[in-house]
N, C-alpha and C positions, 0 to 999 in steps of 0.2 A: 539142586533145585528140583520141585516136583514135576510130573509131569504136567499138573493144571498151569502153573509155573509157564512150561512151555507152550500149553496154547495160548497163552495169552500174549505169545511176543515179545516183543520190548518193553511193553509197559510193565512196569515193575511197582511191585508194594511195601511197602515200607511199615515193620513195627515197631512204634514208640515204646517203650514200657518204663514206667516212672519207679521213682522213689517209693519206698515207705516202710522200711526195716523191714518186721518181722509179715506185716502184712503183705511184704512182695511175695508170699507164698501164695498168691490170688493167680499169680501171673504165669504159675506153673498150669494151675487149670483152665486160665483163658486162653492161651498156649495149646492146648489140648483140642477145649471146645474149637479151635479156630482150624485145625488141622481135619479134623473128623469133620467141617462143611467144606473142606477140601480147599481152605483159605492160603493159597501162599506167604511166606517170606520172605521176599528176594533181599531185604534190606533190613537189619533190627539196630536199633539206638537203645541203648538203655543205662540209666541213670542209677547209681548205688544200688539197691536191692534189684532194680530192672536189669542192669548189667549185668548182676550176678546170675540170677533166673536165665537172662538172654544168653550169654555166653555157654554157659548148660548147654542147651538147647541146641544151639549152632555147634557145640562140641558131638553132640551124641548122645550128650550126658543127661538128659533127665530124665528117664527111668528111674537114674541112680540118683537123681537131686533130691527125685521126689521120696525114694524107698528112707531116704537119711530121714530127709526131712519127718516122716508120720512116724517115723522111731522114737523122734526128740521126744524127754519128759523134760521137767524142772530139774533133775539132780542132774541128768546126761548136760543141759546146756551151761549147766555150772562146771562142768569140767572146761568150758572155753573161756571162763574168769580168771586171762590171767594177769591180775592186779598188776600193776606197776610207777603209778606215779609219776611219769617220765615223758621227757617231750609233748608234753600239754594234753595227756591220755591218761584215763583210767587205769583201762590196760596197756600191753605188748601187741597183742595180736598175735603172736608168734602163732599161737594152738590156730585160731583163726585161718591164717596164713597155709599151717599145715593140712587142713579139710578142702581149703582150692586146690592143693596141688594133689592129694588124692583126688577130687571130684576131674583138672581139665590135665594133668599131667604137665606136659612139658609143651604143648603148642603155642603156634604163634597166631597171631590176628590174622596176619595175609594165607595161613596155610587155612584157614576155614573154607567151607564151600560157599558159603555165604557172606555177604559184605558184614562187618560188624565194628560197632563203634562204641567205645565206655565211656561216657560223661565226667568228666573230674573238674574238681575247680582250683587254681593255678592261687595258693598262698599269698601271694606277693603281688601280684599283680591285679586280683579279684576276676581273671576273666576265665571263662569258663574252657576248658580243652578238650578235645576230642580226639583218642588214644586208639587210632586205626593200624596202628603197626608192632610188632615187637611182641613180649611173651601177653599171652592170655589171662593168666593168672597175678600178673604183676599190673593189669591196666584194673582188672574188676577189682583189688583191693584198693587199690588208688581211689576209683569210684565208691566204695563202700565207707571211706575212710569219715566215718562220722566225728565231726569235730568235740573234743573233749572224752571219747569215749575209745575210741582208736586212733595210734598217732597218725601222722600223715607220713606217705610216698614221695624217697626224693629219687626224679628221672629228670636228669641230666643237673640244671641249673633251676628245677623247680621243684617245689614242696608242691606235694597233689593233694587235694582233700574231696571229702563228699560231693559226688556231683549235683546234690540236691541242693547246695545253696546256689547254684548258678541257675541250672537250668535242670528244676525237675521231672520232667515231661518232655523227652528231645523230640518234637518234632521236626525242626527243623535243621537237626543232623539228616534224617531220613528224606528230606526233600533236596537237600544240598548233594546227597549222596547220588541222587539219580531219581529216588521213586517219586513213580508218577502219582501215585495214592497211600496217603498216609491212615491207615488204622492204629490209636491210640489209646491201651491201658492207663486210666488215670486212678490211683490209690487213695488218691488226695482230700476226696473231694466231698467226703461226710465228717471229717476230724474236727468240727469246729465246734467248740462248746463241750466237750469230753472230757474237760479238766473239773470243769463244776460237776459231772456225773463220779468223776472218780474220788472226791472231794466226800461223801457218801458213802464211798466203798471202802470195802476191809480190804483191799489189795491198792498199789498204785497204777496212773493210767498207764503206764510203760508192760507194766504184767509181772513187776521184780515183786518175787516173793523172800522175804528176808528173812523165815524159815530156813530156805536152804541152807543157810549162811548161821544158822543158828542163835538168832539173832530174833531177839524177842519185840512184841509193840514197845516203843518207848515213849516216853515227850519232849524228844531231844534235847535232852540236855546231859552231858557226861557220856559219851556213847553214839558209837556208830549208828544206832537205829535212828537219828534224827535226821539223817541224810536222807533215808529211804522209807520211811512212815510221818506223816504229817503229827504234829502236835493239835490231839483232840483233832475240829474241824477244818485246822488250815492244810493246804497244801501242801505236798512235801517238795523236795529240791528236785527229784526224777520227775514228779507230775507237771512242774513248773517247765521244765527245760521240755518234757513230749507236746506238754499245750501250744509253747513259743514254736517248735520245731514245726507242730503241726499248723498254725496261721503263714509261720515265712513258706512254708511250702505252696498251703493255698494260696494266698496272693500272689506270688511266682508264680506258680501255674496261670491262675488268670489271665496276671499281665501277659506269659507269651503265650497262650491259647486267641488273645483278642488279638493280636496280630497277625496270629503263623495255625489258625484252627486245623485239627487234623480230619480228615474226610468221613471219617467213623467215630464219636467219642464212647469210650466202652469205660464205664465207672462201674466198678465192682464194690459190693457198698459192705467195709472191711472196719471201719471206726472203730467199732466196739471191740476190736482187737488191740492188745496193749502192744506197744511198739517195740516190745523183745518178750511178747508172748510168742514165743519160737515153735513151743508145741502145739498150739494149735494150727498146726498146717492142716491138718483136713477140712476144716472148718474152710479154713483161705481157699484151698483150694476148690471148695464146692463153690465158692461166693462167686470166685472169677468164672469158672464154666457158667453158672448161673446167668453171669452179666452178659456173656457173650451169646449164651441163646435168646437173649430177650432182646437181643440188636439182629435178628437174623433177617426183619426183612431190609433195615439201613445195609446189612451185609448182603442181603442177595441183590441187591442194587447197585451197589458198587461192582459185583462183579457181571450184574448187567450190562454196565457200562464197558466192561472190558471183553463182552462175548462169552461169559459163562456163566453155569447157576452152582447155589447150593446144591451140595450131595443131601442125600434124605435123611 
């Protein structure tokens, strides 16, 4: 815990960080910006990409999140396709799999310094779970576990999947936890209408370039290109499922933000990023410091409230 951390007592802060595949590269910079106005963390929840981002963070590890991350091109993130067809997934995951255990090694939740909590959502049950114990790397892919595209996490007597169909925006892990004031990264919260823009574009809105794959335009019919490139003007199957991904997240978010609002809402405005446009992390990442400075005076107010200011 910091030392600002420590004048502030007991009252503790809590960060939400949400959902939103490749766009959770926003969260590495707002992360940053929140550090450098000397913003504590006592508490972080975070939901599929937010988990992943979060966990980084509380490990030590995003120096090294981010050094990966602004490497990615399109060929490098095609080395993580690895097809499989199996257990209701595109891929395996395995490659996947193996880049957390290089990024958090072998830790566990309770040995972090900081409280931490991965968002997943429970298969069989529909309810949403909160993965505060056990390996580090086994709860963030559970959370990551995007339906159809990575298969799901079985811990113990449950299949685990994305924690973005339950609860994309945990805030109220972070108030359950303890913290007294919730600061919330929302990704969510410009994606609406971005299917009719990418419906116009030579790319889809996900960011899959089906060059890499060698894999020429087609008008689907006879041929894998009909999957990943629209016929003429329609839609294709990837822009159809990021459009849908991207409404259940926003109204999610909604509904538990008008219940459970968090004390600071910081929206990083990331839309126009396709939602496995992975290389563009620099981009993400300047968006989220960006959002976070334009919230400095809701943030130096909060920690008005608590007996401190912004660093300069």
């Amino acid at each position: 815990m910091s030392a600002m951390a420590g004048s502030l007592g007991r009252r503790k802060i809590g960060l939400a960080l949400s959902s939103g595949v490749a766009r959770g590269w926003a969260h590495i910079g707002a992360i940053r910006a929140l550090a450098r106005l000397g913003i504590p963390s006592d508490i972080v929840a975070g939901s599929s990409a937010g988990a992943f981002v979060g966990a980084c963070y509380l490990a030590g590890q995003l120096d090294e999140l981010e050094k990966w991350t602004l490497s990615l091109t399109k060929r490098q993130i095609f080395r993580y396709v690895d097809l499989h067809f199996g257990r209701g997934s595109l891929l395996s995951g395995k490659r996947i799999l193996e880049e957390l255990r290089q990024l958090m090694g072998a830790r566990r939740i309770e040995d972090l310094q900081n409280t931490f909590v991965a968002v997943a959502t429970d298969l069989t049950t529909g309810h949403e779970v909160w993965l505060q114990h056990g390996g580090l790397v086994q709860a963030v892919r559970a959370s990551i576990g995007l339906p159809g595209l990575l298969p799901p996490v079985q811990l113990g007597d449950r299949e685990l999947a994305d924690g973005a169909l339950t609860d994309p925006l945990p805030v109220a892990p972070c108030r359950a936890l303890g913290a007294d004031l919730v600061i919330a990264i929302n990704l969510n919260t410009d994606v609406i209408g971005k299917m009719r823009r990418a419906a116009s574009s030579p790319r889809t809105s996900i960011g899959f370039d089906p060059s890499v794959l060698g894999i020429e335009q087609a008008n689907g019919e006879g041929n894998a290109g009909g999957f990943i490139e629209r016929e003429r003007r329609q839609p294709s199957l990837f822009s159809v499922m990021s459009a849908s991904l991207g409404i259940m997240q926003d109204r999610l978010t909604r509904s538990r933000l008008a219940g459970d609002p968090p004390d600071v809402h910081i929206t990083p405005r990331v839309g126009h990023i396709g939602l496995l446009e992975f290389e563009r992390a620099r981009e993400a990442i300047g968006e989220g410091e960006e959002a976070v400075n334009l919230k400095r005076r809701e943030l130096n107010d909060l920690l008005g409230a608590l007996g401190g200011d912004l660093r300069s």
